[in-house]
N, CA, C and O atoms as a Tinker XYZ file with bonds, in Angstrom:
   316  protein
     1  N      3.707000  -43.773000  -69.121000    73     2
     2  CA     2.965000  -44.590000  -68.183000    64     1     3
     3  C      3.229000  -44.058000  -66.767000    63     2     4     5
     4  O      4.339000  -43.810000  -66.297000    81     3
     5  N      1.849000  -43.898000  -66.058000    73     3     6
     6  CA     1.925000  -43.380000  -64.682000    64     5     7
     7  C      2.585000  -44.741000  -63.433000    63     6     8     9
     8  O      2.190000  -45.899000  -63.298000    81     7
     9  N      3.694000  -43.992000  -62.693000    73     7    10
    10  CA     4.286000  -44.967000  -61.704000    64     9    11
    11  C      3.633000  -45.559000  -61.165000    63    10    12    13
    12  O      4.196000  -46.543000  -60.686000    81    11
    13  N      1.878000  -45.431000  -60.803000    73    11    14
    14  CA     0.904000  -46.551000  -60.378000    64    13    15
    15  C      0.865000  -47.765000  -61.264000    63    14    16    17
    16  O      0.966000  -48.901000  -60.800000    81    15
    17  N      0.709000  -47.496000  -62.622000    73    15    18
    18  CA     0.338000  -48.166000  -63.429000    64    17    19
    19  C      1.628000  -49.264000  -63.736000    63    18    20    21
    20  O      1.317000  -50.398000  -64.099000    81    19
    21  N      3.054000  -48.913000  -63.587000    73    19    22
    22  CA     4.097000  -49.338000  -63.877000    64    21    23
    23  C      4.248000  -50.178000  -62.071000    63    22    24    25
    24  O      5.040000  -51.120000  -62.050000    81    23
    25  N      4.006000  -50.063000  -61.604000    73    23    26
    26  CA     4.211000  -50.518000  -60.248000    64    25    27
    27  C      3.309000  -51.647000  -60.014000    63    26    28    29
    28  O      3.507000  -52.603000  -59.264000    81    27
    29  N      2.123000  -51.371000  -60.880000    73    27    30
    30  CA     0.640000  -52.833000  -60.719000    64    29    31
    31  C      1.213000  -53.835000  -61.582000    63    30    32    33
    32  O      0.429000  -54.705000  -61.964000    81    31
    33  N      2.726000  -53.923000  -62.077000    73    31    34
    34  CA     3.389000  -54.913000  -62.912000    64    33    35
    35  C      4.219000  -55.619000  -62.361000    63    34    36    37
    36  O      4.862000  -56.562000  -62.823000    81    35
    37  N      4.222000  -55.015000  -60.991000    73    35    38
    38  CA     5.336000  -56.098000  -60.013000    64    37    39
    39  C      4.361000  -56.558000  -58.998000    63    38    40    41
    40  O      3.450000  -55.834000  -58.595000    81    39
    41  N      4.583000  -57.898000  -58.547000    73    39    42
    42  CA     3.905000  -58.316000  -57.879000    64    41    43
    43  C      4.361000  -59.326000  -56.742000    63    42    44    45
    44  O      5.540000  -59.665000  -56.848000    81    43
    45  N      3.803000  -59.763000  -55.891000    73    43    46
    46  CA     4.532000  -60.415000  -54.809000    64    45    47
    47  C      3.617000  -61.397000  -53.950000    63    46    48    49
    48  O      2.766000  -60.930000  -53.192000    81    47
    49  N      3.847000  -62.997000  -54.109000    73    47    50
    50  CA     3.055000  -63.646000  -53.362000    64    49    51
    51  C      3.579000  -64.741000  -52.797000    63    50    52    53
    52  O      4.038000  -65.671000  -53.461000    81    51
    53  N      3.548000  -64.708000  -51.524000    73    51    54
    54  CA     4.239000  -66.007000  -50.597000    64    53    55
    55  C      4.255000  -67.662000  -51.869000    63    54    56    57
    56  O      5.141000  -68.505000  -51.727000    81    55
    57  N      3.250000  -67.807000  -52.885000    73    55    58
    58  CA     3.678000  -68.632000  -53.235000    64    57    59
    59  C      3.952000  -68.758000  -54.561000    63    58    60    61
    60  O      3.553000  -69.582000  -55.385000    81    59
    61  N      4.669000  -67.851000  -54.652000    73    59    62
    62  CA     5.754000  -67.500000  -56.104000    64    61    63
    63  C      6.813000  -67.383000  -56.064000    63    62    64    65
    64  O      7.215000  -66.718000  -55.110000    81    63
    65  N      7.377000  -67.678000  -56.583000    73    63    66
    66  CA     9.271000  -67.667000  -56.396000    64    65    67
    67  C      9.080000  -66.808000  -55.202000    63    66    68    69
    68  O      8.915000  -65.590000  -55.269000    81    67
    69  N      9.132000  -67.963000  -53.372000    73    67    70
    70  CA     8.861000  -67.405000  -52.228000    64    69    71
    71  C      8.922000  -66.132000  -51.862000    63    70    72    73
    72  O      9.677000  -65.658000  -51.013000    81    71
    73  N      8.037000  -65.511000  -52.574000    73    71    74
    74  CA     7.424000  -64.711000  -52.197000    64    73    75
    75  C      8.263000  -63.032000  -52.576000    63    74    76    77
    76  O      7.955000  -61.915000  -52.159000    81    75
    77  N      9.267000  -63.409000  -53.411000    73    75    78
    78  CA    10.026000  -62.374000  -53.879000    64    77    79
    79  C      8.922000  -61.510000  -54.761000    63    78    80    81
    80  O      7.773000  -61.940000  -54.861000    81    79
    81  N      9.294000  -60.353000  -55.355000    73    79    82
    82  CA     8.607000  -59.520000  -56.341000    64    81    83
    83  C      8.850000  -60.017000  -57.472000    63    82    84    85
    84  O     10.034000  -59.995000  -57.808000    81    83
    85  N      8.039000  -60.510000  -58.253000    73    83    86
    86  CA     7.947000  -60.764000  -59.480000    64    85    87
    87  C      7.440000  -59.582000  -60.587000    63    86    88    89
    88  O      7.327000  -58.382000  -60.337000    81    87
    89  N      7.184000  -60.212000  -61.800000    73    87    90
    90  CA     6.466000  -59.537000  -62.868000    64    89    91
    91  C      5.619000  -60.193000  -63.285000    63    90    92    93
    92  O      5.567000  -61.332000  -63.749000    81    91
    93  N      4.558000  -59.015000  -63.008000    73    91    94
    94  CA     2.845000  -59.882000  -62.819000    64    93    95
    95  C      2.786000  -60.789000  -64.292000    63    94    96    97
    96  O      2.997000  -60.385000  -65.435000    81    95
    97  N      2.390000  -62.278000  -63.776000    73    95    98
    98  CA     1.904000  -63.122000  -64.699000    64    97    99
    99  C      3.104000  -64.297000  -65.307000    63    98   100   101
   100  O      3.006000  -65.188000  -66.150000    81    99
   101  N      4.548000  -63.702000  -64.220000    73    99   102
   102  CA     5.579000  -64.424000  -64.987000    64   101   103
   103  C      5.837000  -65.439000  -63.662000    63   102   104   105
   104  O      4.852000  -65.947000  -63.126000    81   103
   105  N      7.461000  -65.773000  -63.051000    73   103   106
   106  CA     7.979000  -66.051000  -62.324000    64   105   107
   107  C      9.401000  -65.803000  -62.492000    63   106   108   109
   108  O     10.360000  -66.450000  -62.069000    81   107
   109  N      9.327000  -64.105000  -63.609000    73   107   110
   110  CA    11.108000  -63.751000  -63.677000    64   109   111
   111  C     10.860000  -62.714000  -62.517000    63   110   112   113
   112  O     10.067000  -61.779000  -62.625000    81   111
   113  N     11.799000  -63.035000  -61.128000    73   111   114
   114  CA    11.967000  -61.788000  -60.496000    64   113   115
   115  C     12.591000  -60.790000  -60.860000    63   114   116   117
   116  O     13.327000  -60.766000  -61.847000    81   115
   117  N     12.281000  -59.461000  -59.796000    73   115   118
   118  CA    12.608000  -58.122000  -60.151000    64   117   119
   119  C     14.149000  -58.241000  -60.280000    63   118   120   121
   120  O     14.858000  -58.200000  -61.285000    81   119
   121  N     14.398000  -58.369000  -59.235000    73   119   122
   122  CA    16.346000  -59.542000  -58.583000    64   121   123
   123  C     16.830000  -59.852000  -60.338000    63   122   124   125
   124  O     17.638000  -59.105000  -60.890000    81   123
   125  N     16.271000  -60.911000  -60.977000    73   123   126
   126  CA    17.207000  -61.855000  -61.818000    64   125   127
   127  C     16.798000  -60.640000  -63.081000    63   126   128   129
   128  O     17.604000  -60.547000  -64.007000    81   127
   129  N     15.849000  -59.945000  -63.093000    73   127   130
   130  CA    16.065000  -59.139000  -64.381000    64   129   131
   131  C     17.065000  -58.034000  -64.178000    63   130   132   133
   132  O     17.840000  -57.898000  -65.124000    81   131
   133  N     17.234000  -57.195000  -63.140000    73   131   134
   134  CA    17.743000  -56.258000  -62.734000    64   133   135
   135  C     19.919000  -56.940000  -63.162000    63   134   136   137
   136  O     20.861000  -56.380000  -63.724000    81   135
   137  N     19.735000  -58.425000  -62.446000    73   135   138
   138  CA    21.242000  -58.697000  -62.213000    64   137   139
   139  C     21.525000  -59.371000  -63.938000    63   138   140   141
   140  O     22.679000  -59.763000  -64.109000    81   139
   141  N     20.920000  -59.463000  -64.713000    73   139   142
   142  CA    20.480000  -59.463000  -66.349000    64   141   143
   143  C     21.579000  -58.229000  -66.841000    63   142   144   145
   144  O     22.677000  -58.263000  -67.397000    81   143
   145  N     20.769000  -57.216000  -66.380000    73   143   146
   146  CA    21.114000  -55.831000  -66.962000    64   145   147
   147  C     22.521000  -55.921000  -66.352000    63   146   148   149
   148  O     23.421000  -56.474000  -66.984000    81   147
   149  N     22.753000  -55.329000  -65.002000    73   147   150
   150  CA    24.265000  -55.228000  -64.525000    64   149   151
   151  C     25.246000  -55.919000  -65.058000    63   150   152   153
   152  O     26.402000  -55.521000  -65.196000    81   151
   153  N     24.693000  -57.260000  -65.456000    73   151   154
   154  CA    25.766000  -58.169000  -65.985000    64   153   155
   155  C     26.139000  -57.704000  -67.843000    63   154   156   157
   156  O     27.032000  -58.109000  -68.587000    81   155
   157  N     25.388000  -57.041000  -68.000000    73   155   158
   158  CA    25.449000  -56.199000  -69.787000    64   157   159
   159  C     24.622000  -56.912000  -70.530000    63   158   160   161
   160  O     24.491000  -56.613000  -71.717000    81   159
   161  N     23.977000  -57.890000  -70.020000    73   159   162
   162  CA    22.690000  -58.182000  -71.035000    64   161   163
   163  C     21.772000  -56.805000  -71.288000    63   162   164   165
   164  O     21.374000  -56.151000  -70.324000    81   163
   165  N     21.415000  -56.350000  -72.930000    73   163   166
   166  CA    20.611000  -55.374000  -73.344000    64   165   167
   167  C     19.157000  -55.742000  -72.458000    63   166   168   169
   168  O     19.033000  -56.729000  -71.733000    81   167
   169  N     18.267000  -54.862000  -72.668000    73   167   170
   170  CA    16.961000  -54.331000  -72.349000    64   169   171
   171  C     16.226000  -55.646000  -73.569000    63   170   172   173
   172  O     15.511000  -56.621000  -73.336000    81   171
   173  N     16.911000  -55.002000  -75.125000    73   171   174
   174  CA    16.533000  -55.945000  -76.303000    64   173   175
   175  C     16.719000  -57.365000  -76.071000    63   174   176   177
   176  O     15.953000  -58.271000  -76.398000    81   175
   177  N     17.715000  -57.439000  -75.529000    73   175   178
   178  CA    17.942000  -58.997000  -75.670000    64   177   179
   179  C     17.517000  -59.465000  -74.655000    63   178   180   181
   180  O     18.194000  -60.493000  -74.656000    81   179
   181  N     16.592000  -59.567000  -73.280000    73   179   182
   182  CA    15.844000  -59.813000  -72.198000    64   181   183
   183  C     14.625000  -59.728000  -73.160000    63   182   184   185
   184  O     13.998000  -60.779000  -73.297000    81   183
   185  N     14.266000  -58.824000  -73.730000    73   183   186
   186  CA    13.031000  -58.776000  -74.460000    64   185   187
   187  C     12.632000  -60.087000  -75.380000    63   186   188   189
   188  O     11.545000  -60.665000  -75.423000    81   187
   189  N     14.050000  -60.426000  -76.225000    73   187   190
   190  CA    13.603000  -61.146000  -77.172000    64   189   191
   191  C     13.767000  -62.937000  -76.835000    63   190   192   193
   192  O     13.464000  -63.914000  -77.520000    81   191
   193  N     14.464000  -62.791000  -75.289000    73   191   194
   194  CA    14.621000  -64.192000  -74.949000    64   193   195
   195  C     13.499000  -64.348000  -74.032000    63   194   196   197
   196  O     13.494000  -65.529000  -73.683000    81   195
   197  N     12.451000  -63.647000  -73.424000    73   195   198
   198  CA    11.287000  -63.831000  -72.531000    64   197   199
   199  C      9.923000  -63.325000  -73.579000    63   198   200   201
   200  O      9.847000  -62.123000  -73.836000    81   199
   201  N      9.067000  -64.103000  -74.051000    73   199   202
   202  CA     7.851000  -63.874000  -75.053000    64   201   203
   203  C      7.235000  -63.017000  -73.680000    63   202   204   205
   204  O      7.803000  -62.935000  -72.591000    81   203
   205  N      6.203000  -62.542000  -73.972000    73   203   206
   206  CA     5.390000  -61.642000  -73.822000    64   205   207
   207  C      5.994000  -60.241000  -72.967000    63   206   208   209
   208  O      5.336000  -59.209000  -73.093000    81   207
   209  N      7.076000  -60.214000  -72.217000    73   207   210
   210  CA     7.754000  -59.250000  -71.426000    64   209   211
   211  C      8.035000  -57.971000  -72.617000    63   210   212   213
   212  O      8.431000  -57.881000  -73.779000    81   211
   213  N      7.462000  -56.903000  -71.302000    73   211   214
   214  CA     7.569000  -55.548000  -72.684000    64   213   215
   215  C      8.822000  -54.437000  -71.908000    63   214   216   217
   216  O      9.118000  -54.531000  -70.717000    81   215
   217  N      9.248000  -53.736000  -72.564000    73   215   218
   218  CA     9.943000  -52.565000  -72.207000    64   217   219
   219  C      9.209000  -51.887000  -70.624000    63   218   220   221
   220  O      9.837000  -51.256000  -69.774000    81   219
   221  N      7.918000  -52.203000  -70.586000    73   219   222
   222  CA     7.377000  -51.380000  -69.691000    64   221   223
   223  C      7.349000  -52.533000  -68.111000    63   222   224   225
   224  O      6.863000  -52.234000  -67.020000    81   223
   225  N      7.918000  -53.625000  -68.427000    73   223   226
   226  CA     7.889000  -54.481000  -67.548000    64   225   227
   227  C      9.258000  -54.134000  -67.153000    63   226   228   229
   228  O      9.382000  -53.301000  -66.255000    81   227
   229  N     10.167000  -54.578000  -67.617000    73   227   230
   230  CA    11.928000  -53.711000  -67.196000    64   229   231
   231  C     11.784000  -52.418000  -66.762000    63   230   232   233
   232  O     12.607000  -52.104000  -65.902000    81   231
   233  N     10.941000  -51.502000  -67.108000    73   231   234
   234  CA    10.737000  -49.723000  -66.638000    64   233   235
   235  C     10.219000  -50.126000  -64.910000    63   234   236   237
   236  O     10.617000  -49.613000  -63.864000    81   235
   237  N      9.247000  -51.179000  -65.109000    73   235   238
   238  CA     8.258000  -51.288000  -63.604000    64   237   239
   239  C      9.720000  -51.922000  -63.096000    63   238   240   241
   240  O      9.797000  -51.297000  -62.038000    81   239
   241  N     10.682000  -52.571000  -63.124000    73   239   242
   242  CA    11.521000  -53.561000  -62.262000    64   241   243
   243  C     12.647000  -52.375000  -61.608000    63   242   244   245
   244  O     13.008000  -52.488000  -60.437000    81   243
   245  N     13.141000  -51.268000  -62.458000    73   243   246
   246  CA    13.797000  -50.098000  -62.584000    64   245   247
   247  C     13.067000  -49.187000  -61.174000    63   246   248   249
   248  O     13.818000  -48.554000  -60.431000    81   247
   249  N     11.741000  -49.213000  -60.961000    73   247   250
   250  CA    11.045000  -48.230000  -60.621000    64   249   251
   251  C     10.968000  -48.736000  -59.056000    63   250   252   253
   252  O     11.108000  -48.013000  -58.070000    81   251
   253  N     10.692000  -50.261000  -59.067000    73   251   254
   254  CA    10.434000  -51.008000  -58.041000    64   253   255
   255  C     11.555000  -50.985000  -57.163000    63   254   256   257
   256  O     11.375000  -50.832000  -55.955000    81   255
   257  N     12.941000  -51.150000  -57.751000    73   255   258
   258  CA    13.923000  -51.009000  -57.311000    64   257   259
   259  C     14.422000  -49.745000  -56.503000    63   258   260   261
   260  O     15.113000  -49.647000  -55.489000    81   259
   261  N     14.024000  -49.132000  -57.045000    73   259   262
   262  CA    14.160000  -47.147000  -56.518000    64   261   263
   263  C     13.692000  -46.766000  -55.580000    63   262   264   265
   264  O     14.371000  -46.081000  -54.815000    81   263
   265  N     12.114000  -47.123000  -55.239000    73   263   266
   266  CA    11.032000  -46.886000  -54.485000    64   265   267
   267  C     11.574000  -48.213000  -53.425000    63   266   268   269
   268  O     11.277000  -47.920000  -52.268000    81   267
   269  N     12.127000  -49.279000  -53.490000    73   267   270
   270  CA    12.589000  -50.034000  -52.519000    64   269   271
   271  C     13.558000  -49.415000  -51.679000    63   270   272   273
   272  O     13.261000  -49.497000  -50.487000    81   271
   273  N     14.598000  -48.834000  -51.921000    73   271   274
   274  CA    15.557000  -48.270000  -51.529000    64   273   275
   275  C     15.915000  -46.454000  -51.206000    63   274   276   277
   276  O     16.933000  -45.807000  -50.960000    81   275
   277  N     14.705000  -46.194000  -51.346000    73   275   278
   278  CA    14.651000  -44.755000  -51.558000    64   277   279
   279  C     14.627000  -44.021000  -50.385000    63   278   280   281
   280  O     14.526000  -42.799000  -50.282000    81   279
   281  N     14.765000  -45.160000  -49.178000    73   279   282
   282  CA    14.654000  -44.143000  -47.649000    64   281   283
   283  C     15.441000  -45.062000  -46.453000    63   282   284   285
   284  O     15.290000  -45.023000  -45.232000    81   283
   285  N     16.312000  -45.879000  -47.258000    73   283   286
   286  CA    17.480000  -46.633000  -46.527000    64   285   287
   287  C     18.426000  -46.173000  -46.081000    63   286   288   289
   288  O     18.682000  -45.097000  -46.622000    81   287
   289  N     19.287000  -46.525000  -45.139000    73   287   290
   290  CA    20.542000  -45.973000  -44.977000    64   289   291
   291  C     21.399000  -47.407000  -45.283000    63   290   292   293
   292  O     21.082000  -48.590000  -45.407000    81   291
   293  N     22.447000  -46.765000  -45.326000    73   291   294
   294  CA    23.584000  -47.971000  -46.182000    64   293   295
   295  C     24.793000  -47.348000  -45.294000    63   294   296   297
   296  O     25.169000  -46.235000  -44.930000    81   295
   297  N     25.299000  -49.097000  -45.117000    73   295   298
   298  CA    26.976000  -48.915000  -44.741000    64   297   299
   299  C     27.418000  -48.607000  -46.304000    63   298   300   301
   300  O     26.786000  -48.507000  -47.356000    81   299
   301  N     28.760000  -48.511000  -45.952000    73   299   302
   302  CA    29.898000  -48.451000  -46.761000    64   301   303
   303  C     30.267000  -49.980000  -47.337000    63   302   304   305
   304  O     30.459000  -50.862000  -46.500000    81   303
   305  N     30.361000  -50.277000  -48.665000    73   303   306
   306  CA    31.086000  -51.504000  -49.044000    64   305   307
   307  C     32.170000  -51.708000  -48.577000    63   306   308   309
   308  O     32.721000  -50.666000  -48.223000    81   307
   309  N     32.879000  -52.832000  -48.371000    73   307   310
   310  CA    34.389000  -52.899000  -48.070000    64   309   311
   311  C     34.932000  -52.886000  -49.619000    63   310   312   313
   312  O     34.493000  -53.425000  -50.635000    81   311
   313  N     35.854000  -52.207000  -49.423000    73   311   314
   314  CA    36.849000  -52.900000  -50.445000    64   313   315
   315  C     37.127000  -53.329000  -50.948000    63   314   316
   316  O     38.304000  -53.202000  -51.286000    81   315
């Protein structure tokens, strides 16, 4: 799947979970799937606890994330 096509799966509207990026048609943000994964919840098991969400919806949240951050500068964490 072309990164246009994976990218028309996130979506963002002042009156949806205010206005954060979602996944078109839901109200799981990019945020709570992403902190899903970090926390060691599988890809599978997000899949099988949200009906209609596909592999290619987690790929678009992955992608969204990248292309968000891809021309930032960053402090240093503390410690």
């Amino acid at each position: 799947m072309k990164d246009v096509e994976l990218l028309e799966r996130i979506t963002m509207n002042p009156n949806v979970m205010v206005g954060k990026p979602v996944i078109r048609g839901t109200r799981l943000t990019v945020e709570f799937i992403l902190n899903l994964l970090a926390h060691g919840v599988s890809a599978a098991e997000i899949l099988e606890e949200y009906d209609g969400l596909t592999p290619e919806d987690i790929q678009a949240c992955f992608l969204f994330a990248s292309r968000s951050i891809d021309n930032m500068d960053f402090m240093p964490l503390a410690a």
